[in-house]
N, C-alpha and C positions, 0 to 999 in steps of 0.2 A: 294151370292148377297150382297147389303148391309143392312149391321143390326143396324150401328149406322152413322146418318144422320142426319149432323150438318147445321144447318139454319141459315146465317149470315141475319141480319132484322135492318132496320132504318125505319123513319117516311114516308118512298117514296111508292108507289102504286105497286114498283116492287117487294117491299118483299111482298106485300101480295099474287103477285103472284109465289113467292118465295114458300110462307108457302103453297098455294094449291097445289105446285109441291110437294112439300116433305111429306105431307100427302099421295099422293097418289102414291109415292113410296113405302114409308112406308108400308103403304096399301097393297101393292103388295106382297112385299117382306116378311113380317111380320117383320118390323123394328124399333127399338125408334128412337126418336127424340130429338135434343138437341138444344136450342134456344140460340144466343149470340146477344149482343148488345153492339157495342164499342162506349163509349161517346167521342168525339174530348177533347183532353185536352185544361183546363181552369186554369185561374189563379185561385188565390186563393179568396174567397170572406169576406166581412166582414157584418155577422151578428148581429148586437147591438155590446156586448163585445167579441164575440167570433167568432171564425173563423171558417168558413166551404168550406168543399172539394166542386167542381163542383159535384161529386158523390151526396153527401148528399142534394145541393140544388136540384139536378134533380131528385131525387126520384121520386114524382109524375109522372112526364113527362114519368121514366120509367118504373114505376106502369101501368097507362096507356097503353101504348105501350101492354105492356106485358098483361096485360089485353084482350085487341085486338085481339092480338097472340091467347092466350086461345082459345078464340071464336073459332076457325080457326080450332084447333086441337083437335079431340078428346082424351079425358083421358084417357085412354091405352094407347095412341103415344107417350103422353110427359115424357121422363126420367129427362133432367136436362134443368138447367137455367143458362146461366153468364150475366153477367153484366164488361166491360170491360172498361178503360178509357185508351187512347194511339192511337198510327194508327191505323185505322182499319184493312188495310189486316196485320200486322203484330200480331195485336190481334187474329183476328180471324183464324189464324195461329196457335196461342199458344194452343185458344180455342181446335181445330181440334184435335194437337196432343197429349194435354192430355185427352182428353176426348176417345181418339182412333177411331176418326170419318172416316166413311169407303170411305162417300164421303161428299163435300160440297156441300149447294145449297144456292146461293142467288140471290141478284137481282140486276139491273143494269138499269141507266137512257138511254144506249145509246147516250150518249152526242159525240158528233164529232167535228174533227178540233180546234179548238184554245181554246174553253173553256174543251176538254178532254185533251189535252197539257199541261194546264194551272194546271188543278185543278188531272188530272191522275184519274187513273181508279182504284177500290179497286178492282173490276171482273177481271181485265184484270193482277192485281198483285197476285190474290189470284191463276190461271190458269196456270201460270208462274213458282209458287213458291210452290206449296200445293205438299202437299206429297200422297196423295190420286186425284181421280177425282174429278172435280167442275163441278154442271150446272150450268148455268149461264140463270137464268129467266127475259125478259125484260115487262117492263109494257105493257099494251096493249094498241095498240096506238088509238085514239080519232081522227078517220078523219071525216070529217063535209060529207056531201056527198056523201056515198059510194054506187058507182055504182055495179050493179051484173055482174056477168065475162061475156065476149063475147065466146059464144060458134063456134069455126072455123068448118066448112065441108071439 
């Protein structure tokens, strides 16, 4: 089954359903877990006299993050952590295969039509291209209204 189960996770509501899936694989399976986070590349900044990477400024931001994450998993689950700056399915690609991940799970906004064209799917490249299986977890969706089903005779 799998034993090493790698998490791709951004600031979006889907990885948090990302990290409740992979818990509870894990769970299952008796499996670690390995968290990755690829930050979009940034120019370069200017600090007073000195210059810092996008990495260095966003620490916090992915302290944070990762902090969150924690919550989420219990301390047996978790074996490693990356931090990644580049594309992200091409990141979290590299992540997979050194790390020897058996499957991937992340999450996805479900964007459709001219803004997933536009902006492309990291789910839909990582499902494509992974060398292992990918789930693919979508947020859950917020409808105002929800009626209870009609039962037919």
């Amino acid at each position: 089954m799998f034993k090493k189960i790698l998490i791709a996770v951004d600031e979006g509501e889907s990885s948090e359903r990302a990290v409740d899936l992979a818990v509870e694989l894990a769970t299952q399976s008796g499996g670690k877990l390995a968290v990755v986070h690829v930050l979009r590349p940034a120019p370069v900044y200017a600090t007073g006299l000195e210059f810092a990477t996008p990495m260095e400024c966003m620490g916090d931001d992915c302290e944070d993050l990762f902090r969150a994450i924690r919550l989420r998993i219990p301390i047996p689950l978790l074996a490693d952590e990356f931090i990644y700056q580049g594309e992200a399915a091409e990141e979290i690609l590299r992540a997979a295969r050194s790390w020897g991940a058996d499957v991937i799970v992340c999450g996805t906004q479900g964007r459709r039509g001219l803004s997933h064209l536009v902006l492309g799917s990291t789910a839909e490249s990582l499902v494509r291209r992974a060398h292992c299986p990918v789930l693919v977890a979508k947020a859950e969706r917020k409808t105002a209204g929800v009626h209870e089903p009609v039962k037919c005779n």
